[in-house]
Biotite code that builds the C-alpha atoms (Angstrom):
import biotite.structure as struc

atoms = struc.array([
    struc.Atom([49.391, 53.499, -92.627], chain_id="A", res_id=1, res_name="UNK", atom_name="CA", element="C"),
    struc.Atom([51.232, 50.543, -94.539], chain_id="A", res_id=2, res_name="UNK", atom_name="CA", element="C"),
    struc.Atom([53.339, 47.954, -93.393], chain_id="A", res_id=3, res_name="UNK", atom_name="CA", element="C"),
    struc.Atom([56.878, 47.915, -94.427], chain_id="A", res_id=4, res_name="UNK", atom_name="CA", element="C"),
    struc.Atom([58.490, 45.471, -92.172], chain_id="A", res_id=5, res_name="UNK", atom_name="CA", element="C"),
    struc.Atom([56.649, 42.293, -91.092], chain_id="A", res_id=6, res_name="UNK", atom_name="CA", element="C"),
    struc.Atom([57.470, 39.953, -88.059], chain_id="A", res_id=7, res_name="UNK", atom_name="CA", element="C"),
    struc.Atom([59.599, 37.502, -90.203], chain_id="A", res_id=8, res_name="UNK", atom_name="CA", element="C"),
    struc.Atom([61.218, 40.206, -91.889], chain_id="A", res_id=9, res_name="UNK", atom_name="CA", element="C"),
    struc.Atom([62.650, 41.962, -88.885], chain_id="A", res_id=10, res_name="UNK", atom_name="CA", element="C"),
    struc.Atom([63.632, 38.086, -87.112], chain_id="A", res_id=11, res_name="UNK", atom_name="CA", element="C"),
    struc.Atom([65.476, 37.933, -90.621], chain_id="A", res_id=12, res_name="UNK", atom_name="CA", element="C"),
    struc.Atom([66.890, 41.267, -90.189], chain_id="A", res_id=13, res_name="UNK", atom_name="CA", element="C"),
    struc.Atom([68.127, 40.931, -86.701], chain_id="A", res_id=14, res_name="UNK", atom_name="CA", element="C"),
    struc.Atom([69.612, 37.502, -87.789], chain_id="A", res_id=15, res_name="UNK", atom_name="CA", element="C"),
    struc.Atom([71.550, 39.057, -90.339], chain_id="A", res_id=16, res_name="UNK", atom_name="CA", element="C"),
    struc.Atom([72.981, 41.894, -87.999], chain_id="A", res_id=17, res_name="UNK", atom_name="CA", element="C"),
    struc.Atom([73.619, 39.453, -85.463], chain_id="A", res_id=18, res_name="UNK", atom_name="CA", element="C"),
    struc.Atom([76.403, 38.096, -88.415], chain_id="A", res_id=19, res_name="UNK", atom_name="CA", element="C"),
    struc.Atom([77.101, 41.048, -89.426], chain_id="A", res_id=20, res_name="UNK", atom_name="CA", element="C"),
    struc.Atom([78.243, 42.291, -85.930], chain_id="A", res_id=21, res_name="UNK", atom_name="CA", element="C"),
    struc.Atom([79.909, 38.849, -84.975], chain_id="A", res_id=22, res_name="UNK", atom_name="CA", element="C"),
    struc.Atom([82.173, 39.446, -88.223], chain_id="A", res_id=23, res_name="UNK", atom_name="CA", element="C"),
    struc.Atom([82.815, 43.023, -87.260], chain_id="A", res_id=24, res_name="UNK", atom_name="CA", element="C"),
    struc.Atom([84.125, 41.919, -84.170], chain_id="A", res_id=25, res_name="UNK", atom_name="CA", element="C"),
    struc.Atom([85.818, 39.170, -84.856], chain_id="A", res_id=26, res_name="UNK", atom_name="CA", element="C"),
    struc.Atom([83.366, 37.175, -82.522], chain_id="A", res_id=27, res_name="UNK", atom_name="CA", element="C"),
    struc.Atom([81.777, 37.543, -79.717], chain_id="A", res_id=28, res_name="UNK", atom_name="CA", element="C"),
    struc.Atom([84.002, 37.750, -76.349], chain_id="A", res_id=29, res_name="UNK", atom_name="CA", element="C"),
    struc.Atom([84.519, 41.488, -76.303], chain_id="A", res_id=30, res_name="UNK", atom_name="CA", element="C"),
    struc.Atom([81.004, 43.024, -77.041], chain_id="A", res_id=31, res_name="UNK", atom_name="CA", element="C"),
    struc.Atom([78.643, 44.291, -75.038], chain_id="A", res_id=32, res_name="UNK", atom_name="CA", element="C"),
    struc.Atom([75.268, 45.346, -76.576], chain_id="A", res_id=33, res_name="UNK", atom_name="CA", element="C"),
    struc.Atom([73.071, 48.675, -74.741], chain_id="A", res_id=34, res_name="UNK", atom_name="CA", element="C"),
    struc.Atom([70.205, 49.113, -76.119], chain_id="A", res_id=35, res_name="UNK", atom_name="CA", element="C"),
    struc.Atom([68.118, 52.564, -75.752], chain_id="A", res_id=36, res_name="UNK", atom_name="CA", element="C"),
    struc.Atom([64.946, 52.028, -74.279], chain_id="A", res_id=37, res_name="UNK", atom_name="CA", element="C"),
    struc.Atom([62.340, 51.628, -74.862], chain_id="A", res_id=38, res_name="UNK", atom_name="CA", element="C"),
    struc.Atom([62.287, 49.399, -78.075], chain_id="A", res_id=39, res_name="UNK", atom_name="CA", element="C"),
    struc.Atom([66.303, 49.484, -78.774], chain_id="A", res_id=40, res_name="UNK", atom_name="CA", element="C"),
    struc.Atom([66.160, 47.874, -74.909], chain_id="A", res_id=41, res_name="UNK", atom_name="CA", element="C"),
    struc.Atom([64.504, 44.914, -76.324], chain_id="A", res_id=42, res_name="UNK", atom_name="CA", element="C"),
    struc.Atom([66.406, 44.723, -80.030], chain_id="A", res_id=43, res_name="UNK", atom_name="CA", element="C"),
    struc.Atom([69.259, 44.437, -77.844], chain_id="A", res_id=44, res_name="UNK", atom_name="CA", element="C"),
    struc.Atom([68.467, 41.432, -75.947], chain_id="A", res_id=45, res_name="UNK", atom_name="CA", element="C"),
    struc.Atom([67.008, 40.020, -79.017], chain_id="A", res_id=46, res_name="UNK", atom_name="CA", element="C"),
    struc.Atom([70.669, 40.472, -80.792], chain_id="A", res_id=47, res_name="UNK", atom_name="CA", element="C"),
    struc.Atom([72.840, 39.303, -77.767], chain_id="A", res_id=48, res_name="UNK", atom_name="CA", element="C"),
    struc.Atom([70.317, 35.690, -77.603], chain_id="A", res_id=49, res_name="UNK", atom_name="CA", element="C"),
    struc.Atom([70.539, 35.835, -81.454], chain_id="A", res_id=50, res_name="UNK", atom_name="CA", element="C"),
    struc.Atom([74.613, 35.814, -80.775], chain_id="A", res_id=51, res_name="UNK", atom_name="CA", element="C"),
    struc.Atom([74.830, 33.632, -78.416], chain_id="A", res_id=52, res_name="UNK", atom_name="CA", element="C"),
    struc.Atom([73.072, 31.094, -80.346], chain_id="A", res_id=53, res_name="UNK", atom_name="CA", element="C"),
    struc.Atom([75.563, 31.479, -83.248], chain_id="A", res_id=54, res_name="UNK", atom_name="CA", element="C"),
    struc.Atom([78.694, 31.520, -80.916], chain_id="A", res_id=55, res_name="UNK", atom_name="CA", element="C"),
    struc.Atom([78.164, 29.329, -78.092], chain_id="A", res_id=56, res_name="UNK", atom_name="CA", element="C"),
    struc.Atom([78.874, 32.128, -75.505], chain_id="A", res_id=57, res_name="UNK", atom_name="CA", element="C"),
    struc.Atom([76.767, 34.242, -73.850], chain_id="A", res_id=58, res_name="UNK", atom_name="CA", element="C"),
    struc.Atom([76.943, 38.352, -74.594], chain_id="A", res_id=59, res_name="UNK", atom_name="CA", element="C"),
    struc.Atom([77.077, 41.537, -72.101], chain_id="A", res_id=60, res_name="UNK", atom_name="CA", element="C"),
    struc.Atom([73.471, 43.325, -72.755], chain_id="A", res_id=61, res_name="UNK", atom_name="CA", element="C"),
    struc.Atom([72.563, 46.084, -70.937], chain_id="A", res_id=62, res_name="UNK", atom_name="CA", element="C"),
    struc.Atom([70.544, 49.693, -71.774], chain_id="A", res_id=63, res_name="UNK", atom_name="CA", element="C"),
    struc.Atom([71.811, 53.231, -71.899], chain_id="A", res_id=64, res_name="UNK", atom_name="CA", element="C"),
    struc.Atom([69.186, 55.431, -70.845], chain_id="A", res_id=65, res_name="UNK", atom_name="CA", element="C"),
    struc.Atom([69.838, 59.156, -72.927], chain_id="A", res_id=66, res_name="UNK", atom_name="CA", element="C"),
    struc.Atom([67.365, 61.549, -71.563], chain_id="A", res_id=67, res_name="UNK", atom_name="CA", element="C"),
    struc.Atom([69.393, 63.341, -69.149], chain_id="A", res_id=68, res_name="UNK", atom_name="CA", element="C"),
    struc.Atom([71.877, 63.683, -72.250], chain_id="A", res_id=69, res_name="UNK", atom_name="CA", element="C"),
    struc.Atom([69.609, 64.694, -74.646], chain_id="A", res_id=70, res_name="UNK", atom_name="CA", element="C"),
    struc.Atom([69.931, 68.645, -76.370], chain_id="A", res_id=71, res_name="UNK", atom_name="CA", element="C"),
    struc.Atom([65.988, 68.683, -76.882], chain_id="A", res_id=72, res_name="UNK", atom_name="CA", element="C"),
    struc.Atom([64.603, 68.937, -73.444], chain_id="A", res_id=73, res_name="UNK", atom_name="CA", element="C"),
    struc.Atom([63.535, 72.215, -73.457], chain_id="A", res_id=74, res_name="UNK", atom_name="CA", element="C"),
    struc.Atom([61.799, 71.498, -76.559], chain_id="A", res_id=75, res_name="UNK", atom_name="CA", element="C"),
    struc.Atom([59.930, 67.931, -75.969], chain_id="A", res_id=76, res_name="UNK", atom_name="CA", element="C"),
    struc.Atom([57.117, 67.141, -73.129], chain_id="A", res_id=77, res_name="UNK", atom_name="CA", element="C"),
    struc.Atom([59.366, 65.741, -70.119], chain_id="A", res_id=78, res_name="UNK", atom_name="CA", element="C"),
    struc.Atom([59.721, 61.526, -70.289], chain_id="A", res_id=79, res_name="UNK", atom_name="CA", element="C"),
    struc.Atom([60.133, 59.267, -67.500], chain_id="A", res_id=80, res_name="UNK", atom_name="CA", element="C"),
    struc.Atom([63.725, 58.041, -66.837], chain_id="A", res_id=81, res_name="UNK", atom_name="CA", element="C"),
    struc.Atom([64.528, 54.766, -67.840], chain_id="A", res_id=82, res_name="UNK", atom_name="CA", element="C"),
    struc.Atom([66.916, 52.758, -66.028], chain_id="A", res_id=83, res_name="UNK", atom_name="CA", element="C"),
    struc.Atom([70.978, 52.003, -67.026], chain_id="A", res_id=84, res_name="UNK", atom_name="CA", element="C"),
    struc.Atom([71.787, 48.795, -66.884], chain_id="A", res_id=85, res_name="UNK", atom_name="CA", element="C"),
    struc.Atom([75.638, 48.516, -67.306], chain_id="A", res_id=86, res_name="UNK", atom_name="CA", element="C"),
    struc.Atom([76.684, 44.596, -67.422], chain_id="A", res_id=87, res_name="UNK", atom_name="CA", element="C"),
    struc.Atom([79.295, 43.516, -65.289], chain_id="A", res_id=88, res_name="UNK", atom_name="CA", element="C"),
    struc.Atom([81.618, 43.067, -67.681], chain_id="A", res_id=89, res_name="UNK", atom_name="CA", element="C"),
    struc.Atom([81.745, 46.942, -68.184], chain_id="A", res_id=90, res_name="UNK", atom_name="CA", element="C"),
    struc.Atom([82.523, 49.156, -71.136], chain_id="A", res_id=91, res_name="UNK", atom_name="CA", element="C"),
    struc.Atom([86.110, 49.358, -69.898], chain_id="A", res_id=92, res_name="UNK", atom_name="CA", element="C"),
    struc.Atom([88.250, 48.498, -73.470], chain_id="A", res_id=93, res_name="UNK", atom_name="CA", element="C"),
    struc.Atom([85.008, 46.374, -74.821], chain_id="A", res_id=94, res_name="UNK", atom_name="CA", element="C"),
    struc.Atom([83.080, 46.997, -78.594], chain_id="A", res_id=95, res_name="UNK", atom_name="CA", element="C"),
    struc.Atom([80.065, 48.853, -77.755], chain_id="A", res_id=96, res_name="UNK", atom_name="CA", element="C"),
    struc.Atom([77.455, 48.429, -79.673], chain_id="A", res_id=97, res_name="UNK", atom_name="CA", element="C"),
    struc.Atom([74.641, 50.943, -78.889], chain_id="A", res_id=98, res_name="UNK", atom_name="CA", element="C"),
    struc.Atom([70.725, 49.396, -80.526], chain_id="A", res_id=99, res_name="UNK", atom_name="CA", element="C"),
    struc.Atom([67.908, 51.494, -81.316], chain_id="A", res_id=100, res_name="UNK", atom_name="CA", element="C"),
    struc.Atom([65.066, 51.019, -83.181], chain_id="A", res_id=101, res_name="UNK", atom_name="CA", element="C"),
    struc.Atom([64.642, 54.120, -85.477], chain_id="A", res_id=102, res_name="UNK", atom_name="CA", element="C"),
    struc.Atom([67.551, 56.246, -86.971], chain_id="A", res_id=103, res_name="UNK", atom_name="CA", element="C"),
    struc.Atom([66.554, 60.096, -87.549], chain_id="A", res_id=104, res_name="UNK", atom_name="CA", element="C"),
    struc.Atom([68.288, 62.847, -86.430], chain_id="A", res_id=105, res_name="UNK", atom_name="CA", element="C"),
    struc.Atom([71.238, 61.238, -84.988], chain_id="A", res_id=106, res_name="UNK", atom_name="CA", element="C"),
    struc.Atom([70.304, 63.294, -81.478], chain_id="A", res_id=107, res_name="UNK", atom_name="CA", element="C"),
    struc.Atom([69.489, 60.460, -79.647], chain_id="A", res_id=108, res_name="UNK", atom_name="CA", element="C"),
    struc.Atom([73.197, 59.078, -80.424], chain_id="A", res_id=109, res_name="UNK", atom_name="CA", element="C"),
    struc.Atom([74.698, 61.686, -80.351], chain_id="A", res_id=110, res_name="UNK", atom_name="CA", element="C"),
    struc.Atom([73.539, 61.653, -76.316], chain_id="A", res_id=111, res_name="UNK", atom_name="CA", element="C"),
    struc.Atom([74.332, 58.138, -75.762], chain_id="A", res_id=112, res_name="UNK", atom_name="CA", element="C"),
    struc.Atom([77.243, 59.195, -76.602], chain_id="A", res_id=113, res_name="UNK", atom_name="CA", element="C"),
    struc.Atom([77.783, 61.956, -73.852], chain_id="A", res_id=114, res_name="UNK", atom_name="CA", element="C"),
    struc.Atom([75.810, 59.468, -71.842], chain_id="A", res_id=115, res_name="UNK", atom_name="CA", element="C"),
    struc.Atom([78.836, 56.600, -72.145], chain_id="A", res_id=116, res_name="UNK", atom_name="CA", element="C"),
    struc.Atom([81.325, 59.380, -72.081], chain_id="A", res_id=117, res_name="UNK", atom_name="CA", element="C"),
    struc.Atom([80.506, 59.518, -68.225], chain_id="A", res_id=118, res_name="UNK", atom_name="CA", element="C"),
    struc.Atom([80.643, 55.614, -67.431], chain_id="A", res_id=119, res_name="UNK", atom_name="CA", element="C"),
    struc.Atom([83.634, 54.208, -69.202], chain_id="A", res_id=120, res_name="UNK", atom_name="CA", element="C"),
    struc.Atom([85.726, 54.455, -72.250], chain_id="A", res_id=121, res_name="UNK", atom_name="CA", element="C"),
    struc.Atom([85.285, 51.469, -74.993], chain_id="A", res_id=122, res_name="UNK", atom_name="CA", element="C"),
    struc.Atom([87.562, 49.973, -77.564], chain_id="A", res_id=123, res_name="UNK", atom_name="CA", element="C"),
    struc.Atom([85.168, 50.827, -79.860], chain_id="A", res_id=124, res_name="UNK", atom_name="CA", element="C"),
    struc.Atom([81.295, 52.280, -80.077], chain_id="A", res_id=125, res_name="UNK", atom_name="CA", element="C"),
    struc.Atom([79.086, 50.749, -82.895], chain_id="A", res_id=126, res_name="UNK", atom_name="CA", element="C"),
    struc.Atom([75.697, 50.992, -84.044], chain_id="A", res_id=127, res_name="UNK", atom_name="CA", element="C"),
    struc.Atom([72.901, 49.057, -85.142], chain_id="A", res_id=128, res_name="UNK", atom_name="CA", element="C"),
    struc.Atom([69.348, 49.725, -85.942], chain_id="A", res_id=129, res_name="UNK", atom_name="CA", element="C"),
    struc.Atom([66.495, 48.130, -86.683], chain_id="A", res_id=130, res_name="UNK", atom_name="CA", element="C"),
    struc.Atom([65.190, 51.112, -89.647], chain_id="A", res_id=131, res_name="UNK", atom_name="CA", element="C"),
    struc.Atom([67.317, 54.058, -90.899], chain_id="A", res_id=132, res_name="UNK", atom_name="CA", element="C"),
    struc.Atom([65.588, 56.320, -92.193], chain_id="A", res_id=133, res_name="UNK", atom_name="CA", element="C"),
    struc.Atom([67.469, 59.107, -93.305], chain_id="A", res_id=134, res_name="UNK", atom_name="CA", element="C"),
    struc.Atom([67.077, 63.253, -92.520], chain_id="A", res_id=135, res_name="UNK", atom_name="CA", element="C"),
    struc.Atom([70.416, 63.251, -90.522], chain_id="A", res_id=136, res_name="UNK", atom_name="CA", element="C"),
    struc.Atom([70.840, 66.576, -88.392], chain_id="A", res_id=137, res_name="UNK", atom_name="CA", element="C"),
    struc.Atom([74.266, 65.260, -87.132], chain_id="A", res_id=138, res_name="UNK", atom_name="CA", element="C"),
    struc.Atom([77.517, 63.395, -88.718], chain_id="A", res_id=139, res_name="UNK", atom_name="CA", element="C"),
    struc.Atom([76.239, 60.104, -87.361], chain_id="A", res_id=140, res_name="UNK", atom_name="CA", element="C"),
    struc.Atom([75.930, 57.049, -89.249], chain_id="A", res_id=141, res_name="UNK", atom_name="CA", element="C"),
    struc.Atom([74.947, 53.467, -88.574], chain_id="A", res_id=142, res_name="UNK", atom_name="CA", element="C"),
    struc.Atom([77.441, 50.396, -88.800], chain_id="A", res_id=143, res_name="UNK", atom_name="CA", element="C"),
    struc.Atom([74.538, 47.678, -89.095], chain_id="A", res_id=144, res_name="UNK", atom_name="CA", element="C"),
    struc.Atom([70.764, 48.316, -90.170], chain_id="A", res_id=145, res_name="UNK", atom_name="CA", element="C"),
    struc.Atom([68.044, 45.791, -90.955], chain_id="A", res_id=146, res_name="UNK", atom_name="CA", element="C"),
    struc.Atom([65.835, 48.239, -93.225], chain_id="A", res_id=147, res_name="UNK", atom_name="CA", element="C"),
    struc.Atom([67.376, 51.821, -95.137], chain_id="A", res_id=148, res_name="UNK", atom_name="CA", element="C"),
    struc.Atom([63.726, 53.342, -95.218], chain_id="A", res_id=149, res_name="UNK", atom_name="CA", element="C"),
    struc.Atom([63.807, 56.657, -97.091], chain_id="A", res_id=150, res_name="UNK", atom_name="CA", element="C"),
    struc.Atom([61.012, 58.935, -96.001], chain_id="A", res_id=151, res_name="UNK", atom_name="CA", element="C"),
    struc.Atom([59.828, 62.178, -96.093], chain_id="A", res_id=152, res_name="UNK", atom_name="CA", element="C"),
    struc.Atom([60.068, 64.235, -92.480], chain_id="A", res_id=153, res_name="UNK", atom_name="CA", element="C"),
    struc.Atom([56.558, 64.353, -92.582], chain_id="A", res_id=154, res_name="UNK", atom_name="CA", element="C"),
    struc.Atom([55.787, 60.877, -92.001], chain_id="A", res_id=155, res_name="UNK", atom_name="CA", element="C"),
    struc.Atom([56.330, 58.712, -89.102], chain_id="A", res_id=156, res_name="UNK", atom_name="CA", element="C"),
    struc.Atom([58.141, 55.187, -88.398], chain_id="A", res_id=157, res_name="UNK", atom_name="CA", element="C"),
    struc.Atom([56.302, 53.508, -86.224], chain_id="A", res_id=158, res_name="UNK", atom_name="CA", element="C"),
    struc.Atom([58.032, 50.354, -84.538], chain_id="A", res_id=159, res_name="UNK", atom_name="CA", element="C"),
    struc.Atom([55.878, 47.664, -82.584], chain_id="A", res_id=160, res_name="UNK", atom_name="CA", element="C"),
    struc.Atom([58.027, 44.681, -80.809], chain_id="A", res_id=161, res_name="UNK", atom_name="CA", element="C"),
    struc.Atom([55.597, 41.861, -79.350], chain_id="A", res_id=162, res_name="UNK", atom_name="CA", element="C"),
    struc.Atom([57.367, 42.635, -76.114], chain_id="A", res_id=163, res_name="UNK", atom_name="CA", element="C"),
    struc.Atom([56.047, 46.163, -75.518], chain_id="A", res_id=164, res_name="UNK", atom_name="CA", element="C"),
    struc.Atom([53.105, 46.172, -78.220], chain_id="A", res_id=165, res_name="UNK", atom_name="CA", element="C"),
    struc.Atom([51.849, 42.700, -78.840], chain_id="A", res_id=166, res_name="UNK", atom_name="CA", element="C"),
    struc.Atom([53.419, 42.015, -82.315], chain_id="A", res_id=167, res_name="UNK", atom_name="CA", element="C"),
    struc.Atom([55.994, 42.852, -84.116], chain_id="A", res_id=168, res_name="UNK", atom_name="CA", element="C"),
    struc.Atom([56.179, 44.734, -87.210], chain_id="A", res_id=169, res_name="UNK", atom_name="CA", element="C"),
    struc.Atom([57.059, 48.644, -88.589], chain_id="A", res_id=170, res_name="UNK", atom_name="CA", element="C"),
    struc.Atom([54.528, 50.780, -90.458], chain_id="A", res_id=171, res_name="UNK", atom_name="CA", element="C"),
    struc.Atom([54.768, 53.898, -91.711], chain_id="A", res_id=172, res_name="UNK", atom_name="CA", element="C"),
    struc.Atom([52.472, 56.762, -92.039], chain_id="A", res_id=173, res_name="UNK", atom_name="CA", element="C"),
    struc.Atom([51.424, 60.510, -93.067], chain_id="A", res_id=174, res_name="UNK", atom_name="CA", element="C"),
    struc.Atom([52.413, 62.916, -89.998], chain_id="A", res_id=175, res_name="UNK", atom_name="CA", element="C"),
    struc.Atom([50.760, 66.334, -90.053], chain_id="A", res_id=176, res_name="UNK", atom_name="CA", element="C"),
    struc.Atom([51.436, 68.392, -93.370], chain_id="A", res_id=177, res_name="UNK", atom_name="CA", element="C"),
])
């Protein structure tokens, strides 16, 4: 197992997307962050306090829970629902910007997608994440990332956030053959 991203390389990461987003947008005043829990929950609320900091105002966080959504059900152990959180502001004509820690597949998107599908239509749907790391099964790319990681499908990216798991860092390592 070996450490790719450290604490002060993600804060540095999320800094820069926090920019990076701001410019995209031409500020602040019409996004609204969801972050996909568990650890895209809390990348989220890290971006929208990184935000506000830069422009003064405060930004619409909220999460987008995808399991319902998902295409894989049948084919994964069953997970506990996680809640929605939809800001007041809405999604209503506002720049999404779905988080997540880890870009794969694209599966888990690709249901937040169908997921936002049923609660509002948005100007626009971005996304950011914290580690791409390639082996796309769908068209689905990201608009901001803090780390392209390219990996082999046989290893695993393993994100740890201090608020779920004490510190925060990524590490990789070997999966089963």
């Amino acid at each position: 197992m070996s450490s790719v991203l450290s604490a002060q390389e993600i804060s540095r990461a999320l800094i820069r997307i926090s920019h990076e987003i701001i410019e995209g947008n031409s500020g602040a005043s019409e996004i609204t962050l969801l972050g996909i829990p568990t650890r895209g929950a809390h990348l989220a609320h890290r971006l929208a306090q990184i935000i506000s900091g830069i422009t003064g105002s405060q930004v619409a966080v909220g999460t987008l829970d995808t399991t319902l959504h998902r295409d894989d059900l049948r084919s994964k152990p069953p997970r506990a629902l996680m809640p929605t959180i939809i800001p007041s502001q809405g999604i209503q004509g506002r720049h999404v910007v779905l988080v997540d820690d880890v870009l794969y597949s694209g599966r888990t998107i690709r249901a937040a997608l169908d997921a936002l599908g049923g609660i509002g239509r948005p100007k626009t749907v971005q996304l950011a994440v914290l580690v791409d790391r390639g082996h796309r099964e769908l068209p689905i790319r990201a608009d901001y990332v803090g780390k392209n990681l390219p990996t082999s499908k046989s290893q695993i990216v393993s994100v740890h956030l201090s608020e779920v798991d004490g510190s925060d860092e990524v590490l990789i390592e070997e999966g089963p053959a």
